[in-house]
Structure formats: C-alpha cells, structure tokens
SEFIVEX-508749 format. One record per residue (C-alpha): residue number from 1; residue in one letter; z, y, x. Coordinates in Angstrom, 3 decimals, padded with zeros to 6 digits, always signed. Layout:
N
NODE    i  aa        pz        py        px
NODE  NUM   a         Z         Y         X
...
END
This chain:
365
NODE    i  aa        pz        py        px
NODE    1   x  +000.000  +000.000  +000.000
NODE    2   x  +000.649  +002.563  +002.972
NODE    3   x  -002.587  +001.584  +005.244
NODE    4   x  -003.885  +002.318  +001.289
NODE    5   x  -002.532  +005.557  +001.231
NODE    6   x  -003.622  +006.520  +004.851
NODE    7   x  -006.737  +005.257  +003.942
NODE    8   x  -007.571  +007.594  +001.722
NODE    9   x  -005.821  +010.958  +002.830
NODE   10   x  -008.652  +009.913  +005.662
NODE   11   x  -011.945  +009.743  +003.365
NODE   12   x  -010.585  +013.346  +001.713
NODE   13   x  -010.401  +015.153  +005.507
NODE   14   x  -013.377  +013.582  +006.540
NODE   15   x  -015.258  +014.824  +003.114
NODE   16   x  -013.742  +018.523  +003.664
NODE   17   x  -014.848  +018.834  +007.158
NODE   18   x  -018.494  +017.540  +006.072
NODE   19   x  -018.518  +020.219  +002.932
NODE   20   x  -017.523  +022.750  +005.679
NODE   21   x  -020.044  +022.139  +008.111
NODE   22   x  -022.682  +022.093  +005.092
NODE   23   x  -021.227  +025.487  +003.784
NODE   24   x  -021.595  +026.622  +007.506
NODE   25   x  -024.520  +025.770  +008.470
NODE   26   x  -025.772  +027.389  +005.062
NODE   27   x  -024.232  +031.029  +006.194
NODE   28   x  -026.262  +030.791  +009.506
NODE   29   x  -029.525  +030.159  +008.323
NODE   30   x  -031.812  +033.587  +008.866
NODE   31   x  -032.614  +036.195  +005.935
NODE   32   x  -036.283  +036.084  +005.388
NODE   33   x  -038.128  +038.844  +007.459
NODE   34   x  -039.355  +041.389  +004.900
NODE   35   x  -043.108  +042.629  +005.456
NODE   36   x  -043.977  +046.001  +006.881
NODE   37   x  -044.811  +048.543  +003.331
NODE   38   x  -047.271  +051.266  +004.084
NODE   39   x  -046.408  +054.080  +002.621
NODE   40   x  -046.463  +058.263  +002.454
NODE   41   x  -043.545  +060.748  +002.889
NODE   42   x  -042.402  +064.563  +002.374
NODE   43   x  -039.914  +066.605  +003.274
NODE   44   x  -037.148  +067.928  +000.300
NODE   45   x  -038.344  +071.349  -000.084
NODE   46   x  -035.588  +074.255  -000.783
NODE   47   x  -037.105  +077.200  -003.234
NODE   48   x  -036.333  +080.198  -004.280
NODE   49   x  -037.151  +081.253  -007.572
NODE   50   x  -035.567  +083.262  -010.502
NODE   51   x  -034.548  +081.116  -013.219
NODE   52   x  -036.077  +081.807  -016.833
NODE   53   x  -033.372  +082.102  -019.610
NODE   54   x  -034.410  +081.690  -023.621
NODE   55   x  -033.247  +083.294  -026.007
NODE   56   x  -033.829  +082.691  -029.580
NODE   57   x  -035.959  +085.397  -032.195
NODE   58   x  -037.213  +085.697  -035.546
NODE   59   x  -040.594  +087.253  -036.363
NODE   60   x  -040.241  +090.132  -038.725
NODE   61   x  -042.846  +092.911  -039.860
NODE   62   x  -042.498  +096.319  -037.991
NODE   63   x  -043.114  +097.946  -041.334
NODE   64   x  -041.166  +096.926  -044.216
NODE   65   x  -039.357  +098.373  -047.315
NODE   66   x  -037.233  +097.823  -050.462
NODE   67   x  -038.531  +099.188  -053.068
NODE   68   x  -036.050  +100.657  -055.415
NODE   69   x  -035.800  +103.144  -058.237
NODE   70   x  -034.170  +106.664  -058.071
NODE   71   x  -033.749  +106.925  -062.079
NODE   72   x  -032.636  +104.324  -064.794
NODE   73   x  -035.153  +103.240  -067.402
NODE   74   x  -036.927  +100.859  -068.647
NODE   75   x  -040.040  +099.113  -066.546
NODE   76   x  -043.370  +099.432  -068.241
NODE   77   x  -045.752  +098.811  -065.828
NODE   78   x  -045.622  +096.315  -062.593
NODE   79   x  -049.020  +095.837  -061.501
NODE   80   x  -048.300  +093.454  -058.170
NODE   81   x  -047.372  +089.880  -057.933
NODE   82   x  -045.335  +088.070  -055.062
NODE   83   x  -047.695  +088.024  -052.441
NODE   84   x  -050.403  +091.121  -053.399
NODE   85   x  -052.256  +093.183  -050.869
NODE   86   x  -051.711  +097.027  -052.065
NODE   87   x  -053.258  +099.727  -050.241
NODE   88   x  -051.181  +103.019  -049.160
NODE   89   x  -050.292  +105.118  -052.323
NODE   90   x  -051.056  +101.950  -054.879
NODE   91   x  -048.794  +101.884  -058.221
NODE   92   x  -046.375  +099.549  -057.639
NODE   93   x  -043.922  +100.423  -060.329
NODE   94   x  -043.919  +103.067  -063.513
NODE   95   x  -041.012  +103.313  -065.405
NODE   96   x  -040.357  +104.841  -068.857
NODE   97   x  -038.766  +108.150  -068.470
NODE   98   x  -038.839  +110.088  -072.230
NODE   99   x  -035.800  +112.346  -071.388
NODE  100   x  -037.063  +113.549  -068.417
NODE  101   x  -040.072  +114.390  -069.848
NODE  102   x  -038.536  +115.919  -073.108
NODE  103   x  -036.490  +118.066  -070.248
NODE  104   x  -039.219  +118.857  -068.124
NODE  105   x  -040.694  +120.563  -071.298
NODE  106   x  -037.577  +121.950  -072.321
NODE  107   x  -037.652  +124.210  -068.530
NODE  108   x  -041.075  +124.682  -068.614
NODE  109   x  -040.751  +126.405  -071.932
NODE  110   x  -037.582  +128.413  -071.553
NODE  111   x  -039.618  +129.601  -068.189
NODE  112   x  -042.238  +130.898  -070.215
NODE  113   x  -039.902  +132.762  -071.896
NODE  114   x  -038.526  +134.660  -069.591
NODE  115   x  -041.515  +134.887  -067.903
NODE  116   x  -042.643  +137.439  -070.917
NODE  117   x  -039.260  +139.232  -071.225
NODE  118   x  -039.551  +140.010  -067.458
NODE  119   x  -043.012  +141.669  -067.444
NODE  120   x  -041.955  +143.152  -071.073
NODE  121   x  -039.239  +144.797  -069.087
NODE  122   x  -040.593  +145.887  -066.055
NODE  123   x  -043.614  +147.964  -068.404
NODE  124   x  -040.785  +149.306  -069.946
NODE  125   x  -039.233  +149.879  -066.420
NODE  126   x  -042.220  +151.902  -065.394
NODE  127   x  -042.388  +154.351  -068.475
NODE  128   x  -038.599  +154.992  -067.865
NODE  129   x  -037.467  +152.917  -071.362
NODE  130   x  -035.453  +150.135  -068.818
NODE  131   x  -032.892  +150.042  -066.211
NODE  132   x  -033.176  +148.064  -062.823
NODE  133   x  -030.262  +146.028  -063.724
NODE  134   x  -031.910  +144.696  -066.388
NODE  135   x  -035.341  +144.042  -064.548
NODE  136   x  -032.823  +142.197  -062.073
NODE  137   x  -031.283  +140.213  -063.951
NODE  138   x  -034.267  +138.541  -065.708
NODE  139   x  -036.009  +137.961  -062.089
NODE  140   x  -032.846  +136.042  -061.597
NODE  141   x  -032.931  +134.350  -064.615
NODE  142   x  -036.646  +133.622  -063.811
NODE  143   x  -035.772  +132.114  -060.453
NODE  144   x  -033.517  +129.793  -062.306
NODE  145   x  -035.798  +128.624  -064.635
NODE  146   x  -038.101  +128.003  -061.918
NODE  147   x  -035.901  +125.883  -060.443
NODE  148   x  -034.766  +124.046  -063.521
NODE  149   x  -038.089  +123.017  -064.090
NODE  150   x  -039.368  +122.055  -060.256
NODE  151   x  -036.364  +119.927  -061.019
NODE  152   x  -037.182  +117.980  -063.968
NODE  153   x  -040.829  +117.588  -062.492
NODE  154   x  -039.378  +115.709  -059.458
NODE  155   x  -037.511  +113.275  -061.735
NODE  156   x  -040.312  +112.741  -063.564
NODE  157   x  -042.205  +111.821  -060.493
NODE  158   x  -039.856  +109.365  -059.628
NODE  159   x  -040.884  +107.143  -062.401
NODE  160   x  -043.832  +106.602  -060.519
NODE  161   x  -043.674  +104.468  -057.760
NODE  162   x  -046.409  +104.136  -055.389
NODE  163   x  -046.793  +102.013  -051.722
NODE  164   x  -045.473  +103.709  -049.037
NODE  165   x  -048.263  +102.098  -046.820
NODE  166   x  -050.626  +099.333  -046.504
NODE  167   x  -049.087  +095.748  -046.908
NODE  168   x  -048.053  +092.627  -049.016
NODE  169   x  -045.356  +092.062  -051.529
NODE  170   x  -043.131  +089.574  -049.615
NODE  171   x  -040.457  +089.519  -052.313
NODE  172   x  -040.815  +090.355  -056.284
NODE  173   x  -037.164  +090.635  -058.163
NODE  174   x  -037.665  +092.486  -061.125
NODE  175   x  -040.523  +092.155  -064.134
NODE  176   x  -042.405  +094.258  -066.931
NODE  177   x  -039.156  +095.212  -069.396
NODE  178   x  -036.496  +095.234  -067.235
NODE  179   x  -033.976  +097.624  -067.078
NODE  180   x  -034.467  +099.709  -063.657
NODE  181   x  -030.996  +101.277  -061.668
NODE  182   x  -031.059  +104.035  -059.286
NODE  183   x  -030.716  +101.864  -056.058
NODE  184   x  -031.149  +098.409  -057.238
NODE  185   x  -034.226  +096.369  -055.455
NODE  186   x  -037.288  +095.767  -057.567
NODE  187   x  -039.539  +094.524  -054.639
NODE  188   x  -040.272  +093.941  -051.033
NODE  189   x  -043.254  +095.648  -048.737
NODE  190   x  -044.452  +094.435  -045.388
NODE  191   x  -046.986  +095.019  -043.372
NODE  192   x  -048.417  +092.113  -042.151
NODE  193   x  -050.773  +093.633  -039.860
NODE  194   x  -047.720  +094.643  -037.299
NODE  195   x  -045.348  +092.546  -036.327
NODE  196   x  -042.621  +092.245  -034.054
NODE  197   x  -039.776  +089.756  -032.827
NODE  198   x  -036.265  +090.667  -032.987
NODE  199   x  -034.043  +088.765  -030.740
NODE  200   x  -030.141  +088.826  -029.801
NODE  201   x  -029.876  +089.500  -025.842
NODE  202   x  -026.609  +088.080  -024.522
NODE  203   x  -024.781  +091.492  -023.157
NODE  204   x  -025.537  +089.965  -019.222
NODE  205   x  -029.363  +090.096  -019.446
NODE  206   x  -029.335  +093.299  -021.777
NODE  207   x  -029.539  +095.614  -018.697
NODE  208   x  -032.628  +093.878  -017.337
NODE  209   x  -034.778  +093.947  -020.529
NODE  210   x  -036.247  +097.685  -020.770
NODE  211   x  -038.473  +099.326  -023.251
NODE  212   x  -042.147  +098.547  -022.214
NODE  213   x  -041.879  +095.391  -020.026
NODE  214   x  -043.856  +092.449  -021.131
NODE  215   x  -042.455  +089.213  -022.170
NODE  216   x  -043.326  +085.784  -023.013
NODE  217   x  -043.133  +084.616  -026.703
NODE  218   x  -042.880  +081.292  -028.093
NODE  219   x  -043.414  +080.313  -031.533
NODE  220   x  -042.996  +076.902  -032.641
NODE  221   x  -044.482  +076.829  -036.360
NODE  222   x  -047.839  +078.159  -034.925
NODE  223   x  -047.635  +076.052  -031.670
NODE  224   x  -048.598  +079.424  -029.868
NODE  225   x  -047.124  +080.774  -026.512
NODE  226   x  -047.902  +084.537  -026.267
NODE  227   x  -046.669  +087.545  -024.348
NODE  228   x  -045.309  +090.946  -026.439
NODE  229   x  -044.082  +094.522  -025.277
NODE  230   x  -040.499  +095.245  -025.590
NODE  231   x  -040.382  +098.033  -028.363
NODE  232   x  -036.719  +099.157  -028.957
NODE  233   x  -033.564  +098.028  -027.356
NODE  234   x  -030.591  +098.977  -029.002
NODE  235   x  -028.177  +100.994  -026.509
NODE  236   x  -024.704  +099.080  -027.162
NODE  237   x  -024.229  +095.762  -028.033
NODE  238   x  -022.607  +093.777  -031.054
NODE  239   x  -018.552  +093.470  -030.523
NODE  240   x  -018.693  +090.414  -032.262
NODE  241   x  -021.593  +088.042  -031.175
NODE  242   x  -021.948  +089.878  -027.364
NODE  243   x  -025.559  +090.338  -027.806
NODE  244   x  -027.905  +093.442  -028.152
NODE  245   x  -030.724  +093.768  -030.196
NODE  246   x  -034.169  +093.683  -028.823
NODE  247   x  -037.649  +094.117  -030.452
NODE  248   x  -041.149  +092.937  -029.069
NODE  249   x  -044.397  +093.866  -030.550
NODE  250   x  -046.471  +090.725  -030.568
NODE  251   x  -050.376  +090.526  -032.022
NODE  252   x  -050.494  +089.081  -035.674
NODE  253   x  -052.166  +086.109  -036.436
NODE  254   x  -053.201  +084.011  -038.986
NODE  255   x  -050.861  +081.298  -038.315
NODE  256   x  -047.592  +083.790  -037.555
NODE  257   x  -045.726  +085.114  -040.667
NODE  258   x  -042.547  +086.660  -041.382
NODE  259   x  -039.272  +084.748  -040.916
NODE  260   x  -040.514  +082.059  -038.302
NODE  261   x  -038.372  +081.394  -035.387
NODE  262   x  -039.140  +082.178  -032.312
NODE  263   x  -038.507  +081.949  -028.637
NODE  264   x  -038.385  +084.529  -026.059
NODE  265   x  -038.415  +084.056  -021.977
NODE  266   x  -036.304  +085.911  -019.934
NODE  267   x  -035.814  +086.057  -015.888
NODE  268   x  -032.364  +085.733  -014.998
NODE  269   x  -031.135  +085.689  -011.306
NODE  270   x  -032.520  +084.349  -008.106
NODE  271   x  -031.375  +080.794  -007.386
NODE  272   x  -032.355  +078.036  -004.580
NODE  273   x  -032.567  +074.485  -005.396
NODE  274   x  -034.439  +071.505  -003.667
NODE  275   x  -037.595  +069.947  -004.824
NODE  276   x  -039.573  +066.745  -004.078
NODE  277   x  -042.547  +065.245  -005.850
NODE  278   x  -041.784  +063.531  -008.842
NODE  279   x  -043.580  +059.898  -007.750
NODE  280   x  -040.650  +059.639  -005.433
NODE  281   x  -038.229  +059.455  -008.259
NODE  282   x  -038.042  +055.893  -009.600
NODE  283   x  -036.060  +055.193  -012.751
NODE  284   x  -034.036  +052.224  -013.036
NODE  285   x  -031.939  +051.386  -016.032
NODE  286   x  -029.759  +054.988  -016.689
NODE  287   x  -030.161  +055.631  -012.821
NODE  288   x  -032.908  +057.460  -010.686
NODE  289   x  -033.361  +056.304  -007.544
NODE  290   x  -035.249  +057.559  -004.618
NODE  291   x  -036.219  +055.747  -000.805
NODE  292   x  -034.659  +057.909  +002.334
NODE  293   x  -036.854  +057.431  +005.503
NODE  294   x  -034.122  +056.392  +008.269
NODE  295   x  -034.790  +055.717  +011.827
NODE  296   x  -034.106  +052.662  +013.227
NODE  297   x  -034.806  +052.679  +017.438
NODE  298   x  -038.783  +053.221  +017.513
NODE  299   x  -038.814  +051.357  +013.650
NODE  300   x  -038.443  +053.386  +010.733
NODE  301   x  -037.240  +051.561  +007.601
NODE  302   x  -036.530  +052.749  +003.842
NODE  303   x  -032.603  +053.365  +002.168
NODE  304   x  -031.722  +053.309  -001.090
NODE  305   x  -030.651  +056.759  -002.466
NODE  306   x  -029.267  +057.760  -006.196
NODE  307   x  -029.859  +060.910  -007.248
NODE  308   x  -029.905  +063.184  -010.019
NODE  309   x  -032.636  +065.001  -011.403
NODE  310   x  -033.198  +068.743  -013.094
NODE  311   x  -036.452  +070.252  -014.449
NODE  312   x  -040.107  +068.905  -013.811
NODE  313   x  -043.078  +071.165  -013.744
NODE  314   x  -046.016  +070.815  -011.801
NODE  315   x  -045.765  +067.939  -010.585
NODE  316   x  -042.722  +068.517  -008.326
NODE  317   x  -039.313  +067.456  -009.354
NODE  318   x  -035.448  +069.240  -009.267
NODE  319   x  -032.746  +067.334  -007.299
NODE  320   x  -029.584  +068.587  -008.269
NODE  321   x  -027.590  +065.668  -006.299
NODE  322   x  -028.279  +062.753  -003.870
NODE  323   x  -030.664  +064.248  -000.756
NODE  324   x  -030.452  +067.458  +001.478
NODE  325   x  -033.284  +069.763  +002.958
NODE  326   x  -035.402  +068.151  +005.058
NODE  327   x  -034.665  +064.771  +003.994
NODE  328   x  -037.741  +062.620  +004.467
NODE  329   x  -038.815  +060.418  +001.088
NODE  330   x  -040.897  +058.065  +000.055
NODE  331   x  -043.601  +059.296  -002.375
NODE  332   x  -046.140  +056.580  -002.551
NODE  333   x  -045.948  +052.925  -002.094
NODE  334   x  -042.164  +052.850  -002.817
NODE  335   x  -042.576  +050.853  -006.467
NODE  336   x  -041.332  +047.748  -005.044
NODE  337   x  -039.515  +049.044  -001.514
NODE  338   x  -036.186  +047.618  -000.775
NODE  339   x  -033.512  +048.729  +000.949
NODE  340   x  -033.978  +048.189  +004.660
NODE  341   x  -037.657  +046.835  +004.448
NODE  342   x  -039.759  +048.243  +007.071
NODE  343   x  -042.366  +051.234  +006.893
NODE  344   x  -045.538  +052.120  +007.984
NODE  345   x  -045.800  +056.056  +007.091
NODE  346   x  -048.296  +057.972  +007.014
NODE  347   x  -048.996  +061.684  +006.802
NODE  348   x  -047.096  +063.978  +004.914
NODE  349   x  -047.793  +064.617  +001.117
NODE  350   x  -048.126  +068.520  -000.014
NODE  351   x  -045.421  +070.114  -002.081
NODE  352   x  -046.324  +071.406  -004.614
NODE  353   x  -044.733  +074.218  -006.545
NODE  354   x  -041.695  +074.133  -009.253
NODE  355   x  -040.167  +076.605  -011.757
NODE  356   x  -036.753  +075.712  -012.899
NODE  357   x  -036.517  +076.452  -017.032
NODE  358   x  -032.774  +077.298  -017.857
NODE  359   x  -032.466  +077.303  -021.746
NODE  360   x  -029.387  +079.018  -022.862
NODE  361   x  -029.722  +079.780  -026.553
NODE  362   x  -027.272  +082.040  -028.870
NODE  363   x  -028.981  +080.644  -032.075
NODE  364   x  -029.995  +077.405  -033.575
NODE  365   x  -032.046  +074.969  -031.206
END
C-alpha cells in the first residue's frame, strides 16, 4: 500500500514537470514577423484662425405696421384679405363716422356765420357805425370757428384708412361690421420687398458687430446661405437676456418670408489648434484612433495613438487631444496598420486648410 502511494505521488511530479516544459516551450516560440506597410505621412499642423460664433435670428420685414383706428365706429368697408398686395395710399379700412360728419357741418356752418357778421361789421367799421372792439372780437370768434371746423375735418379723415406704403396684409383681425376702438389692431402691413434679420448679440461680441459690416446669413427653411449689411445696432443691451439687438438687411427672395429662423456668423477671437488630414483618423467602436511614426534605430515603425477630434472642413481634421505639433502620422495605408508593424514612408502629404465652426446659440437649435 505505501510503494502504492509513492507510486503515484511519482506519476503526478513527473506529469507537472512535463505540462511545464510544454507550457515553456510554448512562451519561447517567436511572434510572427509582421510585413513592412508602405505608407504616407504629415506633420500635425498648428493654425491660427478666428473662430466663427452663431447666433440665432428671425427674418422680419424692415417695413411693417399695425393698422389701427383713431375713432370708434362701426366698419363698413374692408376691401383686403389676409395676404393682399395694396399699393401706397390703397383703402384699407372706412369706417362709419355720422357724428363727425353731422359736427363737421355743424362748424362749417356756424363759420359761415360769422364769416358774414365780420365783413357786416367791418363795412360798418369803415363808415364809422362800429367800434374796433367789436370788429375784434368777431375775427376772434372767426379764428375759432376756423379751428372748430379744421377739427372735425381731421376726424372725419380718420375714418378713412389708407396704406401707409406698398406691401401685403400679413395679419387680418377684424371684418366688415365690427365695432372699431381708437387703438385696437384691425390689420397687419409688411413690406415684403425689404427685409431684414434681427438677431440677439450676446453682450461679448456686441462691440465687434458695427453698423455697415457684412455678415453671413443662414436660413434653414430656404436652404440658402447669404451675406447681409448690419443696419442698426441697438446701443445698450437687454438686462435680462445679456444680448443686444442687431439688424441685417438681407435681399428678399422668393423662398424667404417673414418669421423664418435664421442663422447669423460671427468672428470671435483668434485661437490656435492643431490639424491633420482627416484619412489619418480611423474610427473604431466609440474611439478614434490615429498611427504615430516612431523611430526605431535606422527602422521606423507605426504606434497606436487615441485621440479626440473637433471640427472637419476641407478635408483637414481638429485634434483637440492625443498628438502634439510636429507629430508625424500616418495618412494613407494605415487601414489595417498595427501597432509596432514596420513602415515604408514615403513623402509627405499637403495640409490642407481648416476653419474651426464654434456654435454658441442664445435661442432654440
């Protein structure tokens, strides 16, 4: 039973030393060589650019009005619809206005009157039959009447209301019948013709933007990028929102109306940031990767570098982390590169050129 026992704490050393040398021999057995990759490099660029800041707009008719009454009465005539060209001094609204023509007659008469009695008195005057203080006192009461009845014509003139200029009715609120108040909106004028975008400029970038300089415009609805002059901007800004108000004449089009939002472009400061071509930046999974050019003795050989990325234009790529200037990379030939393999590199790509877009908005995106 012992030379048993013996017998097999033996065969279990002799089977771990075997498993050992198998494991060993297993850990000394060569990598595979990897081939050479030919490939082409540049040099992380560092630029200095000014960064472009958006800021959101609406597009709104230079010209536009509310069209209300000055009197009360009752509409009779409303000769527009919602969305009617009317031409510069066009009826647009008459209103009834019987007292204030009953009163207009009422002055003109009573001005007739002492119309007479003044020339009656100043005949008399001359043959010596009336006193100057009489002859005074009905050019006074002549002047008044005058007035009373320049008066009543002017309210009777506001029952009339005609087009201040050329444009469309955008909005319509009130119909044939209804009862018209002295300030109360009837309907809405615009001139289509001239338009302009009004946009909230964050209180930094208000001292940059000056009447006359030329902007770009965005507007999304029309899929059309334009530029516009800067028109007014108002001197102080808004306590509450930090922003000052700035408007840009743009050129009307067919496809640009009232009310559409819009984006407008403006340079902020100067900023440096590096820049590589964007076939150097391989995605993998949530990651971008990129292959560093190292030297190894007279051998140069490709590492694996993370990095992360900004804006693209052009071509050319941001790199916000992951390389530093002069940095050589791999731009083509790196799809299936791994780390360490061998490189055959060849001349250096051209870099190209790359505008960072910052979009800080203080409206809806």
């Amino acid at each position: 039973m012992k030379r048993e026992k013996h017998l097999v704490g033996y065969l279990l050393m002799a089977g771990l030393v075997a498993l050992a040398g198998c494991k060993g021999g297993h850990e000394n057995k060569p990598a595979p060589k990897l081939p050479v990759a030919q490939v082409s490099m540049q040099e992380v660029m560092t630029k200095n650019v000014r960064s472009q800041i958006e800021v959101v707009g609406t597009v709104q008719a230079a010209q536009h009005a509310t069209i209300a009454p000055r009197i009360s009465g009752q509409i009779v005539e409303m000769p527009v619809v919602l969305g009617s060209q009317v031409h510069k001094g066009a009826l647009l609204v008459k209103i009834s206005a019987g007292e204030i023509s009953a009163r207009l007659l009422q002055a003109q008469a009573q001005l007739e009157q002492v119309r007479r009695n003044l020339a009656r008195e100043e005949k008399l005057q001359k043959q010596e039959a009336s006193t100057r203080e009489t002859v005074k006192s009905l050019q006074d009461q002549a002047r008044i009447a005058e007035t009373a009845q320049k008066e009543a014509q002017t309210m009777l003139e506001y029952a009339t209301i005609s087009a201040p200029f050329t444009g469309i009715v955008t909005r319509k609120i009130a119909s044939v019948g209804d009862l018209a108040s002295p300030g109360i909106a009837l309907l809405e004028l615009e001139n289509e013709k001239v338009l302009q975008v009004v946009a909230q400029v964050p209180e930094g970038l208000i001292l940059k933007v000056h009447k006359g300089d030329v902007l770009p415009v965005s507007i999304p609805a029309a899929e059309l990028t334009l530029t516009g002059e800067v028109a007014e901007v108002a001197p102080a800004a808004d306590p509450s929102s930090r922003t000052a108000s700035v408007k840009i004449n743009i050129t009307a089009g067919t496809d640009i109306r009232p009310g559409q939002f819009a984006r407008v472009t403006l340079t902020g400061s100067e900023e440096k940031f590096l820049t590589i071509n964007d076939k150097a930046v391989f995605s993998f999974g949530q990651m971008e990767r990129v292959f560093l050019i190292e030297d190894a003795g007279a051998a140069k050989i490709a590492r694996l570098r993370l990095v992360r990325t900004g804006a693209r234009y052009d071509g050319q790529v941001e790199i916000l982390a992951g390389l530093a200037p002069n940095d050589q990379v791999v731009v083509s030939g790196g799809e299936k590169l791994q780390d360490g393999q061998p490189l055959d590199v060849q001349p250096q790509a051209k870099n190209g050129s790359l505008l960072r877009a910052q979009e800080k908005e203080t409206g809806r995106p």
